[in-house]
C-alpha positions as CSV (number, residue, x, y, z in Angstrom):
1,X,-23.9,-65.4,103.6
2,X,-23.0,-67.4,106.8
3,X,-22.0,-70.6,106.6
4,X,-24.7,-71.4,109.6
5,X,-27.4,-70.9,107.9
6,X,-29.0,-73.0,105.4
7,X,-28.4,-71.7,102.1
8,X,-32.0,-70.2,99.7
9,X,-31.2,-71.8,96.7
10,X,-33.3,-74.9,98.4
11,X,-36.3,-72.9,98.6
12,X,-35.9,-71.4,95.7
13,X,-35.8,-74.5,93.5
14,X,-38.6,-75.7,95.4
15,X,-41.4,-73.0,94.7
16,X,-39.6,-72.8,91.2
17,X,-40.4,-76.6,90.4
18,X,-43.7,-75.9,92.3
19,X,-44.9,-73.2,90.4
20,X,-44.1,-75.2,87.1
21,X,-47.4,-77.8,88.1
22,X,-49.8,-74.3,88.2
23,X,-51.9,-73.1,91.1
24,X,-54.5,-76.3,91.2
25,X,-55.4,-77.8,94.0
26,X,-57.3,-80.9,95.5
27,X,-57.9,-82.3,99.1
28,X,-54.8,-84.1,100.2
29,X,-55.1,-86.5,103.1
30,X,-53.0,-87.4,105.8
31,X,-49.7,-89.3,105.1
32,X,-49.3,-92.7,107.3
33,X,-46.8,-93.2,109.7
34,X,-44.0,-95.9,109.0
35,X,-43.8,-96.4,112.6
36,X,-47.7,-97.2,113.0
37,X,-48.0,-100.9,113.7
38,X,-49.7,-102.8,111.3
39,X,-51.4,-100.8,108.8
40,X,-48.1,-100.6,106.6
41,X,-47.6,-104.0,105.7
42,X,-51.8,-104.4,106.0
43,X,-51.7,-101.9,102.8
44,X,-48.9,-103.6,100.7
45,X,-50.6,-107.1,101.1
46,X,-53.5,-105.3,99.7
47,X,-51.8,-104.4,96.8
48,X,-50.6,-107.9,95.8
49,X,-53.9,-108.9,96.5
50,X,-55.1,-106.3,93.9
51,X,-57.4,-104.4,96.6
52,X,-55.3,-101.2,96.1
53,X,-54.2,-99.4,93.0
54,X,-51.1,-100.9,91.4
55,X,-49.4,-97.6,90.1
56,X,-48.0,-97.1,93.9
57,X,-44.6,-98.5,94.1
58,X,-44.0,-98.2,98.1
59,X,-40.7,-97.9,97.2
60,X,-40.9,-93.5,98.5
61,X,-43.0,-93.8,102.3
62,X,-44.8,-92.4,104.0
63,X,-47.7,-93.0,101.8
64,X,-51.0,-90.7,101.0
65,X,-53.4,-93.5,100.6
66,X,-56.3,-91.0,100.1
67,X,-54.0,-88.9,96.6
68,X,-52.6,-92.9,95.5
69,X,-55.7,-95.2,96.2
70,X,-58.6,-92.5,96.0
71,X,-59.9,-93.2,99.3
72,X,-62.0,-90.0,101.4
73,X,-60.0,-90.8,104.4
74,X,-56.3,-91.7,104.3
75,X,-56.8,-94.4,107.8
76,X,-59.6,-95.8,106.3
77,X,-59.1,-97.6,103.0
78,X,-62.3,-99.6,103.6
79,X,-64.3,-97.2,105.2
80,X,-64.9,-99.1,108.2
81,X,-63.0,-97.7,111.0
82,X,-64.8,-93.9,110.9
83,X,-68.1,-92.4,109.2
84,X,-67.6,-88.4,109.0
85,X,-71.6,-88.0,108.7
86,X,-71.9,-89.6,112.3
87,X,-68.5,-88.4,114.0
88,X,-67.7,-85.8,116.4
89,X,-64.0,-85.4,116.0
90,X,-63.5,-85.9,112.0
91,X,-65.1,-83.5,110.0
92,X,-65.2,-81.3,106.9
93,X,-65.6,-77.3,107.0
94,X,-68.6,-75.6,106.2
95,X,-67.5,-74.8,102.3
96,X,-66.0,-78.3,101.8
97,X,-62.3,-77.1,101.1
98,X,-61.3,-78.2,104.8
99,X,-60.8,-80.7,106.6
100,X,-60.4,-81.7,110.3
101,X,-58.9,-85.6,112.0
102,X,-57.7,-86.7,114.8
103,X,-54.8,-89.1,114.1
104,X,-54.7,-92.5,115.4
105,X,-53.7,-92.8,119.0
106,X,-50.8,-95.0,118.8
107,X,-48.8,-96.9,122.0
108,X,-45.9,-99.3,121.5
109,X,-43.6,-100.9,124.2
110,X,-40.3,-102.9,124.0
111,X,-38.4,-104.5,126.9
112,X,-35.3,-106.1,126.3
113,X,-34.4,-108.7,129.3
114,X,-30.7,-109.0,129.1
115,X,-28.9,-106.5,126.6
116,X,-30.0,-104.0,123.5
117,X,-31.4,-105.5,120.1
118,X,-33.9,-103.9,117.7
119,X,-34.1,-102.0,114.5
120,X,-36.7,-100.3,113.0
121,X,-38.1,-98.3,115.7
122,X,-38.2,-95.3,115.1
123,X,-37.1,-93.0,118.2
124,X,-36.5,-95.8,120.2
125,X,-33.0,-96.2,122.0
126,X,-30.7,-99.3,122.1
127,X,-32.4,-100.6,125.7
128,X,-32.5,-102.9,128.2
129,X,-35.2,-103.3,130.3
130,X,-38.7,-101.4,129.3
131,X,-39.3,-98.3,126.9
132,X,-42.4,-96.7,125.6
133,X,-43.1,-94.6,122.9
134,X,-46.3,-92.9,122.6
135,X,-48.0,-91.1,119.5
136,X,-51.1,-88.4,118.9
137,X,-52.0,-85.9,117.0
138,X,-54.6,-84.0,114.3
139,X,-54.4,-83.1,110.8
140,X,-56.2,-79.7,109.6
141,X,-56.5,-79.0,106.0
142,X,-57.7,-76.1,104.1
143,X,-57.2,-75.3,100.6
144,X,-53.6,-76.5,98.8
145,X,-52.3,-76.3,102.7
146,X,-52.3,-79.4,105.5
147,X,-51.0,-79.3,108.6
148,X,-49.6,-82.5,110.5
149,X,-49.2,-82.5,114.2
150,X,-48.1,-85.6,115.5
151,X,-45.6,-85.2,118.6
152,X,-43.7,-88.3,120.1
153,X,-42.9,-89.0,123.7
154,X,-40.5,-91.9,124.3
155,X,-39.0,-92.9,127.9
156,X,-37.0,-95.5,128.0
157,X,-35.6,-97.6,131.4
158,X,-32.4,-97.7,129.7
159,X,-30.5,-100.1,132.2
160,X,-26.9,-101.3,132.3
161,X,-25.9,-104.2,130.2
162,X,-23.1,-105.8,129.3
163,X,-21.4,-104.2,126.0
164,X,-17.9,-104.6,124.0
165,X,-15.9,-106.2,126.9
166,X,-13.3,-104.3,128.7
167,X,-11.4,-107.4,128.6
168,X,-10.6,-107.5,125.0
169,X,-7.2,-107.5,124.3
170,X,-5.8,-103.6,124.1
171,X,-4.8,-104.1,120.6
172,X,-8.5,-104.6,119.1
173,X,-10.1,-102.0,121.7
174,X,-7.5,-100.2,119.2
175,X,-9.1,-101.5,115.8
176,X,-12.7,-101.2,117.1
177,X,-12.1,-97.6,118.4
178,X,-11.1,-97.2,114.2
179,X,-14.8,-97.6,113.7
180,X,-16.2,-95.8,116.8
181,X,-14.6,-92.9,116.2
182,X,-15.7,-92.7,112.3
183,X,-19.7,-93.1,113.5
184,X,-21.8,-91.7,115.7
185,X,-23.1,-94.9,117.1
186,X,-23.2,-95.1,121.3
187,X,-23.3,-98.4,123.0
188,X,-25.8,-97.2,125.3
189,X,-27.5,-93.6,125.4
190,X,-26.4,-92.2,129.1
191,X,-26.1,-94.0,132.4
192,X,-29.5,-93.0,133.7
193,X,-33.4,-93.5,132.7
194,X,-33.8,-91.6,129.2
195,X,-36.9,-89.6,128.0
196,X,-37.6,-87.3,124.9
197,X,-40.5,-85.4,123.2
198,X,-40.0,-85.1,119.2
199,X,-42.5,-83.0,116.8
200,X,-42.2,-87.2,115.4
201,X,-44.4,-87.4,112.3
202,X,-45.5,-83.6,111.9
203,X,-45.7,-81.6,108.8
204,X,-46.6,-78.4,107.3
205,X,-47.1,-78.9,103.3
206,X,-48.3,-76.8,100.3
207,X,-49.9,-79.0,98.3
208,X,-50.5,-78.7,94.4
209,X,-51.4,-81.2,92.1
210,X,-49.5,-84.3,92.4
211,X,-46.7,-82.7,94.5
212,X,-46.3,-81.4,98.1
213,X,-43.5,-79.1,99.3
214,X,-43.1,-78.4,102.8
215,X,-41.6,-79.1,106.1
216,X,-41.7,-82.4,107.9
217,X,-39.8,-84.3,110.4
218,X,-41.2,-87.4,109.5
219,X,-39.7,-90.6,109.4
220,X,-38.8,-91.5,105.7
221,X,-38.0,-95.0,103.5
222,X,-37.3,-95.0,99.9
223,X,-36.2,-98.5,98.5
224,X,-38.3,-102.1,98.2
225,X,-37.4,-103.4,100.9
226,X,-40.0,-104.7,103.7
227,X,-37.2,-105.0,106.8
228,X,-34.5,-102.9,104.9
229,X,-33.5,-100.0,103.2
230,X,-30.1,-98.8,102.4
231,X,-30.2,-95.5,102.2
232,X,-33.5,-94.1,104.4
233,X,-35.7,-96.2,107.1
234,X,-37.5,-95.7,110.5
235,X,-34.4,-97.0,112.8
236,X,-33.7,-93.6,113.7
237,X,-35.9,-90.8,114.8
238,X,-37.5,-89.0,112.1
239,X,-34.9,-85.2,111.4
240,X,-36.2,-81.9,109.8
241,X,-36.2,-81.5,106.5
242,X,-37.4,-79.6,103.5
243,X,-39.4,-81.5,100.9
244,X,-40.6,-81.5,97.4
245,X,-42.1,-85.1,96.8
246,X,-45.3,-86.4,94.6
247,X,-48.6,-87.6,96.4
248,X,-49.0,-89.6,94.1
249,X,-47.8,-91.1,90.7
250,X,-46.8,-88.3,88.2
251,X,-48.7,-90.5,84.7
252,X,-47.0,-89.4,81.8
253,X,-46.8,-91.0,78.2
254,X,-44.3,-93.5,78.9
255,X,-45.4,-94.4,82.7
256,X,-45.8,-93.0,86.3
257,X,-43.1,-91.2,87.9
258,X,-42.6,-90.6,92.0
259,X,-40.1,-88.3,93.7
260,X,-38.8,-86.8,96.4
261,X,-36.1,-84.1,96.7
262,X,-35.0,-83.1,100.7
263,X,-32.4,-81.1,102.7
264,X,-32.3,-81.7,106.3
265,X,-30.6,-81.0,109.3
266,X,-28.6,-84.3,110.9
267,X,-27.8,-84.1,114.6
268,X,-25.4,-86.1,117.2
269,X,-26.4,-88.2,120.0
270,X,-24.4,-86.4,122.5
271,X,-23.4,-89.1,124.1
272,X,-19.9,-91.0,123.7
273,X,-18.7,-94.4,122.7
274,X,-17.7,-97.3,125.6
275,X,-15.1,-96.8,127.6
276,X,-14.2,-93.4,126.1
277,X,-11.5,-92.7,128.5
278,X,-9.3,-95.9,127.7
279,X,-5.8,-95.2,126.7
280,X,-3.4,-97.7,125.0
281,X,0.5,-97.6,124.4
282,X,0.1,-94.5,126.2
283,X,-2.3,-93.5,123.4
284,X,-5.7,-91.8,123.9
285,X,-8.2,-93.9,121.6
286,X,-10.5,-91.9,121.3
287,X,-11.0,-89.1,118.8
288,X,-14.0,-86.4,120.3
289,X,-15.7,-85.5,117.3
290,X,-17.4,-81.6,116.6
291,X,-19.2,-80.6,118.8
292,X,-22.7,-80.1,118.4
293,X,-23.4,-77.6,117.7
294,X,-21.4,-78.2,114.0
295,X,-24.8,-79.9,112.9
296,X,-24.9,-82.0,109.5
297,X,-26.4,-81.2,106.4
298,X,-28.1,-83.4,104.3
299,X,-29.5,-83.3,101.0
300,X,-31.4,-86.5,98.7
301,X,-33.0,-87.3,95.8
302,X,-35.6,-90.4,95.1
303,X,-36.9,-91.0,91.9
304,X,-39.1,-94.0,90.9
305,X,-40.4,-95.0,87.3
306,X,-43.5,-97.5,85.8
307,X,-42.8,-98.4,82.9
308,X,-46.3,-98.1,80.8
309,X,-45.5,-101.1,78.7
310,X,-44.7,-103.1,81.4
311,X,-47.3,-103.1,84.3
312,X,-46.2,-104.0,87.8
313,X,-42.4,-103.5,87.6
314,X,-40.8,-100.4,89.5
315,X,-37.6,-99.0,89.1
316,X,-36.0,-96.7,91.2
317,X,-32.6,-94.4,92.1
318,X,-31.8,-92.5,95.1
319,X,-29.1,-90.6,96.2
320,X,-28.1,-88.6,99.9
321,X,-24.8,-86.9,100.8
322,X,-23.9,-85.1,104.1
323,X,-21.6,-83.0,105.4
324,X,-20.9,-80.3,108.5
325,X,-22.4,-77.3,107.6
326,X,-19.6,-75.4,108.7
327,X,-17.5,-76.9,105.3
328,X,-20.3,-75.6,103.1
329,X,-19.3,-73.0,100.7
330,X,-21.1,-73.1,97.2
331,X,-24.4,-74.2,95.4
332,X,-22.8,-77.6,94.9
333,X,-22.4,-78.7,98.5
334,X,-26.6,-78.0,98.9
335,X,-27.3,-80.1,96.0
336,X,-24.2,-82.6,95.1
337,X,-26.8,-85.3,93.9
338,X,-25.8,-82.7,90.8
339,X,-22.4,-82.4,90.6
340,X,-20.4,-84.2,88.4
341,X,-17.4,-84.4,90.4
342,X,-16.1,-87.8,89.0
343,X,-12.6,-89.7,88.5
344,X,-10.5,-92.0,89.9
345,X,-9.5,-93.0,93.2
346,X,-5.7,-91.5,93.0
347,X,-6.7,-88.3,92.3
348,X,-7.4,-85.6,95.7
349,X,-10.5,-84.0,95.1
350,X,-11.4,-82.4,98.4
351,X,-14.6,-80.7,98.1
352,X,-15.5,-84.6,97.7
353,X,-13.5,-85.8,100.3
354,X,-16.0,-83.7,103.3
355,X,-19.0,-85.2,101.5
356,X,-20.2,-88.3,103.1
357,X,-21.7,-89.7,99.5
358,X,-24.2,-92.9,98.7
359,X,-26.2,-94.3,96.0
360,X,-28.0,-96.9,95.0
361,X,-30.8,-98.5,92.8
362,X,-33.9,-100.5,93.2
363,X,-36.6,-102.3,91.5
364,X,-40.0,-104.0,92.1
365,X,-41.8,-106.5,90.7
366,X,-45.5,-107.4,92.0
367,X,-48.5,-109.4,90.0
368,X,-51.4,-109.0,91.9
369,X,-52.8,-112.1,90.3
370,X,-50.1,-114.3,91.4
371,X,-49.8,-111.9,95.0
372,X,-46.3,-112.1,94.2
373,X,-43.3,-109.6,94.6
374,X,-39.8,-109.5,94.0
375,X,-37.4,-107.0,94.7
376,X,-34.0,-105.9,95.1
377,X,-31.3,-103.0,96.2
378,X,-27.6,-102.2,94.9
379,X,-25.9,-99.4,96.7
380,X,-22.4,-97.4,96.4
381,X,-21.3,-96.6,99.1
382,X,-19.7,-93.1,97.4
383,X,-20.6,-91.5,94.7
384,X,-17.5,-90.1,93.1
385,X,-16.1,-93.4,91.4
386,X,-16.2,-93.0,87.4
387,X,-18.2,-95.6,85.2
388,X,-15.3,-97.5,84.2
389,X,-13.7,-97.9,87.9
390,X,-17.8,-99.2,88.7
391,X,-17.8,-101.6,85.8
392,X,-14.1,-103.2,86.4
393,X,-15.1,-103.5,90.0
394,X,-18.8,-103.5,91.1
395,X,-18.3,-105.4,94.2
396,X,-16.1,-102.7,95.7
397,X,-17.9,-100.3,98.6
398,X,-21.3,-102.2,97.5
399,X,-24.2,-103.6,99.3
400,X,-27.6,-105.1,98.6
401,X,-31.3,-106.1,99.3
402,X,-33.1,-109.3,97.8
403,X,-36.1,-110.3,98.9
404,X,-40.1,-111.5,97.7
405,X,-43.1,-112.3,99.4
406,X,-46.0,-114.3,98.1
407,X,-49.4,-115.2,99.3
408,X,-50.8,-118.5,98.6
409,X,-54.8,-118.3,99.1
410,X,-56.0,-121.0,101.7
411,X,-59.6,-122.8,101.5
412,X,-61.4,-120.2,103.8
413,X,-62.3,-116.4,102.3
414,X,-59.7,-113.9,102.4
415,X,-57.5,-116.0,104.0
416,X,-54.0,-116.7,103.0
417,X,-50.6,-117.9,103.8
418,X,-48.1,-115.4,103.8
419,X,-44.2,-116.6,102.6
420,X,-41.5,-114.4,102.5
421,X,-38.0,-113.8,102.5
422,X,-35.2,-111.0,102.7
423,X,-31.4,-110.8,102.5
424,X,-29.5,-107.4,103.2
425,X,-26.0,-107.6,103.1
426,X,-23.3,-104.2,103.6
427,X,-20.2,-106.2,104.8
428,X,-17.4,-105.8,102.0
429,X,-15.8,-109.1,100.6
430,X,-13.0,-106.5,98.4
431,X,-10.2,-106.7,100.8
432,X,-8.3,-103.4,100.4
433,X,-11.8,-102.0,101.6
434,X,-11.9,-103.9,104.7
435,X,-8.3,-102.8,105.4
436,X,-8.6,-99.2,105.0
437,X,-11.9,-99.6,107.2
438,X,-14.6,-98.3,104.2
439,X,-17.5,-99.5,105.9
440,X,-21.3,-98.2,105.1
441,X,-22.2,-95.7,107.6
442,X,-18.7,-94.9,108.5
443,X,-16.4,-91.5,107.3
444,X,-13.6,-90.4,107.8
445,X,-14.1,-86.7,107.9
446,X,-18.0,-86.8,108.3
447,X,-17.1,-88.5,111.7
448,X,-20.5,-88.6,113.3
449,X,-21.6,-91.2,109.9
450,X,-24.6,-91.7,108.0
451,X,-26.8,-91.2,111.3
452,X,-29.1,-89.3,113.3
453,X,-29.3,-89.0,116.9
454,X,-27.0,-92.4,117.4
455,X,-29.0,-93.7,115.3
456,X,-28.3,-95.3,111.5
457,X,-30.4,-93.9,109.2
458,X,-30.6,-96.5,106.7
459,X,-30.0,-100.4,107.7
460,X,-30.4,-100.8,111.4
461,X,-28.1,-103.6,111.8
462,X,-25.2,-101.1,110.9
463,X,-21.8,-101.1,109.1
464,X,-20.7,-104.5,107.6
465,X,-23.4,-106.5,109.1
466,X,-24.8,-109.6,106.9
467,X,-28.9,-110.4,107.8
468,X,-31.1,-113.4,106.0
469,X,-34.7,-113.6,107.0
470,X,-37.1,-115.8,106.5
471,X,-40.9,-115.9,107.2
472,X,-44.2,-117.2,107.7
473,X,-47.7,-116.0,108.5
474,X,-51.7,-117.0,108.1
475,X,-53.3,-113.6,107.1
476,X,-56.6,-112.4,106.8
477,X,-57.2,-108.5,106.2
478,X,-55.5,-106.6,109.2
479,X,-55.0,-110.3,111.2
480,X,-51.8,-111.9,110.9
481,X,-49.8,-114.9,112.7
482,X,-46.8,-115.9,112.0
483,X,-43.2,-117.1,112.4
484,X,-39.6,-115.8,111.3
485,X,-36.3,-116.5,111.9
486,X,-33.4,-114.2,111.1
487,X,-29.6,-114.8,111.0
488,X,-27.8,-111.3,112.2
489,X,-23.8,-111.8,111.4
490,X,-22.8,-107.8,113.0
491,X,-19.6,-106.2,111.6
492,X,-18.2,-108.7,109.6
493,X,-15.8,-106.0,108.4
494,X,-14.3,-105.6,111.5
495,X,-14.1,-109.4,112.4
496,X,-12.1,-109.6,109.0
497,X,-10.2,-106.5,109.9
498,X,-9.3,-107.8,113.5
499,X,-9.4,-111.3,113.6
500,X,-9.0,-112.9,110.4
501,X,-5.5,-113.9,110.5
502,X,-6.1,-115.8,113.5
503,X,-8.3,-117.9,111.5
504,X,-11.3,-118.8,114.4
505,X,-14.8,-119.1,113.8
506,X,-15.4,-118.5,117.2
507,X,-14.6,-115.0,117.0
508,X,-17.5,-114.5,114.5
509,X,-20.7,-112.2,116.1
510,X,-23.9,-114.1,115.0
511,X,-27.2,-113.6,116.3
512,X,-29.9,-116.3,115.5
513,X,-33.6,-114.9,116.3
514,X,-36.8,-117.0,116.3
515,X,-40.0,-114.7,116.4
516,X,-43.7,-114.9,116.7
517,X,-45.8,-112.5,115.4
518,X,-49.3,-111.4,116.1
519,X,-51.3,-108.7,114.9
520,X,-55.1,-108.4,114.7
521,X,-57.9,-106.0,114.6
522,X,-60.3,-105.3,117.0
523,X,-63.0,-103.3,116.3
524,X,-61.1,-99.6,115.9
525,X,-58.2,-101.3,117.6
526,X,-55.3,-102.4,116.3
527,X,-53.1,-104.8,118.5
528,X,-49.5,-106.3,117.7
529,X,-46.8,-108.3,118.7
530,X,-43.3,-109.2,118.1
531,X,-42.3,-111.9,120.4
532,X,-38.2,-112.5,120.0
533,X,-35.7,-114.9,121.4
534,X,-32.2,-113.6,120.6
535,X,-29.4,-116.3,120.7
536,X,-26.4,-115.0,120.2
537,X,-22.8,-116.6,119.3
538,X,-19.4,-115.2,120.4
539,X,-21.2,-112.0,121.5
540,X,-19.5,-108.7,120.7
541,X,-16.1,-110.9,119.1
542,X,-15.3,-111.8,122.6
543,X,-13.2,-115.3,123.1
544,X,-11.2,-115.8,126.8
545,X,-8.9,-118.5,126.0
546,X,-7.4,-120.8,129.0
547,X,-4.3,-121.9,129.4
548,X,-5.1,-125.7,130.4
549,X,-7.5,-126.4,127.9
550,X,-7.6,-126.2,124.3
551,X,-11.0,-125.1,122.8
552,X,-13.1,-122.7,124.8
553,X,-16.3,-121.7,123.4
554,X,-17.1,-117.9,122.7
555,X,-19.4,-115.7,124.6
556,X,-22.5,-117.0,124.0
557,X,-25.2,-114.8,125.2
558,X,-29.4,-114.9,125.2
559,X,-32.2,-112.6,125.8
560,X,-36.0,-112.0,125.3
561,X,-37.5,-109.5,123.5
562,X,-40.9,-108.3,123.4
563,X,-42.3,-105.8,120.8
564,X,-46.0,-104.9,121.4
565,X,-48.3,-102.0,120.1
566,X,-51.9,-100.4,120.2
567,X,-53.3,-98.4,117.4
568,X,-56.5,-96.6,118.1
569,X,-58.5,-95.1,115.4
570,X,-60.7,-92.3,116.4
571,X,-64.3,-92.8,115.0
């Protein structure tokens, strides 16, 4: 078999596990996009408000609201956006096993005044100036199959801006070139206006039972977090994959069970890091990585578990590795998430070594009756380190996610005060891994990183970057106002790499980001935005000290930036 091609044994296990769930079939609805505003975080405040069923953990998106919360219509959990009886684009077939939608028409916009900031948004490029991404499609289904067609269009203005200054001494263009040329992350995406049409949220799924196997490019998240996930999120465009994933909970004896198992195809952004031609001590810096047509395969498993005797808490584990698919040779590089390929650090174990490997585990806890959650994410950034290396040293190659939200009802109906709170941090604070430059996202054969297009497929802000957010919001149903304010500290593993010996505070890159959000319903509209003002401190590390006087502040930069979207939900 050639090594170009990906390997049967996916398929294979797939319609084996299928098969095992018998031939039975019910209607299965349309899944909801992660990067539709609003209606994501419309459906989890539901849950805590105990509107929605409880055995959904939202810890494996997208979501099938009409297979988890019993609804007829997936994009209507109230049934007051669309009536089928009345409409002339949403209808069921003559022998009521099929189904035909139009999906919501869906437009966001972003304009960044002075230089690129932004995470979470799907196929949208780091930016300066305007960029718009627009969204449409149908969903057809007939029998156990469903068909998703949901293309994307994004064009971005994609203007010059200032990046990691040329005028940084040669010696840490040197160290930061250590950690370009181990991702795939561009500074900017080309030197001219930048437009691309994606299949975006499309699918094509067999669906039996609890569990759907198919195609899909969608965009995927699996972890608790509302502005984080570790492992999987919508900051990069959404890649092909195969899939075998539950619709809904899996209820067994001893609780409810959720899953997803994928294999996908990972591709480069074709464009190079800044200033890829600089040369220092007469040394190139740097290092072109395959080309692309050496595409990357990866492969993941999600599981998630409800315990029956204690309602309300989650617990989850997930697991991805990657690697070129040219270095593919057996059954164990399509499903590592198996292997048991474990020992310590000293040892060479090279068909390990080309795996880019990470892990990590999750839990929820929600009580609708207190519209409370908790939750939280522990990561390994490897997966090859034995139990006792793990329990001398946990803190080694780790990150996390804390966070809650709670909803305090206010005098007036349905009204409530949103308060929330996350913290993400994936810079190291174990010093031998800052040194040998072990960031998240980073590798040092799997060169191109845990991404996608330029993009990092798990937390936005990138390797070794430190975020706290905080914030606050009146609520009612699909209406929301609010504030937050966020504290960015980027690549603290290269500021300790580079710069701590010289002991300066000023050299830290910190970004501190008052917001205003707005999001309300109007009629079958829905409207949002995401109003930022980005202060940043000592932008991109960079200090120019003077001669004649003693203490010169860093580069302190500041730009607006406006997030704003229209969902329109065909009647």
């Amino acid at each position: 078999m050639s090594k170009r091609y990906l390997s049967p044994y996916f398929l294979i296990c797939f319609l084996g596990l299928a098969c095992c769930v018998g031939l039975a079939t019910d209607a299965s609805g349309q899944s909801v996009s992660l990067n539709l505003p609003v209606y994501g975080d419309y459906m989890r405040r539901q849950q805590l408000l105990g509107n929605l069923s409880p055995e959904s953990s939202f810890m494996i998106r997208p979501l099938y609201p009409s297979e988890v919360f019993g609804t007829s219509n997936g994009l209507d959990l109230d049934e007051s956006f669309t009536d089928e009886d009345l409409s002339d684009f949403n209808f069921s077939t003559a022998d009521n096993k099929g189904r035909f939608q139009i999906l919501p028409l869906m437009f966001r916009g972003q304009y960044n005044g002075e230089y690129a900031f932004g995470i979470n948004d799907g196929p949208m490029i780091p930016n300066r100036g305007m960029q718009y991404l627009f969204n449409a499609g149908v969903f057809f289904e007939y029998g156990p199959l469903s068909i998703q067609f949901q293309p994307e269009v994004l064009h971005a203005r994609n203007r010059d801006f200032q990046g990691f200054p040329l005028d940084h001494w040669g010696s840490t263009w040197l160290q930061y070139y250590e950690w370009l040329n181990t991702a795939d992350i561009p500074e900017r995406f080309g030197g001219s206006p930048y437009t691309r049409l994606s299949l975006g949220q499309s699918s094509v799924r067999l669906n039996i039972r609890e569990f759907s196997l198919g195609i899909s490019n969608e965009n995927l998240w699996w972890g608790p977090g509302r502005r984080a996930s570790l492992l999987m999120s919508n900051n990069a465009p959404g890649f092909l994959h195969l899939t075998l994933n539950t619709r809904r909970p899996l209820q067994t004896v001893i609780g409810g069970f959720e899953g997803q198992l994928i294999a996908g195809k990972l591709q480069s952004s074709g464009f190079e890091p800044p200033h890829h031609n600089y040369v220092y001590a007469s040394t190139p810096l740097y290092v072109p990585k395959r080309d692309d047509e050496d595409w990357r395969y990866l492969s993941g498993l999600v599981l998630t578990y409800q315990p029956k005797w204690l309602p309300g808490l989650f617990l989850g584990f997930s697991s991805v590795s990657q690697m070129y698919h040219s270095d593919m040779d057996g059954l164990s590089d399509y499903l590592p998430v198996f292997n048991g390929e474990k020992g310590p650090e000293s040892l060479s174990r090279p068909s390990v070594d080309k795996r880019n490997q990470l892990s990590s585990g999750f839990f929820r806890w929600m009580d609708a009756t207190g519209h409370f959650e908790f939750y939280g994410e522990y990561g390994s950034n490897g997966n090859s380190r034995s139990l006792a290396d793990f329990l001398i040293d946990p803190d080694k190659n780790r990150a996390f996610t804390f966070g809650f939200t709670n909803l305090i009802p206010l005098k007036k109906e349905n009204e409530f005060f949103q308060l929330g709170m996350e913290m993400t941090q994936t810079g190291q604070t174990v010093r031998e891994v800052i040194l040998s430059r072990n960031s998240w996202y980073t590798h040092p054969h799997v060169r191109h990183g845990y991404t996608h297009k330029g993009q990092v497929l798990g937390f936005g802000y990138g390797p070794g970057s430190n975020v706290i957010s905080l914030d606050a919001s009146w609520v009612k149903n699909f209406n929301r106002l609010g504030f937050q304010l966020e504290y960015i500290n980027h690549n603290n593993d290269f500021y300790y790499k580079r710069f701590e010996e010289i002991k300066d505070w000023r050299r830290k890159y910190v970004d501190i980001v008052p917001s205003l959000i707005a999001e309300w319903r109007i009629n079958n509209l829905l409207v949002s935005g995401h109003f930022q003002y980005v202060n940043t401190l000592n932008y991109k590390w960079y200090l120019e000290n003077h001669p004649d006087i003693y203490f010169v502040p860093g580069l302190d930069q500041n730009t607006f930036v406006a997030n704003f979207g229209i969902s329109y939900l065909i009647r």
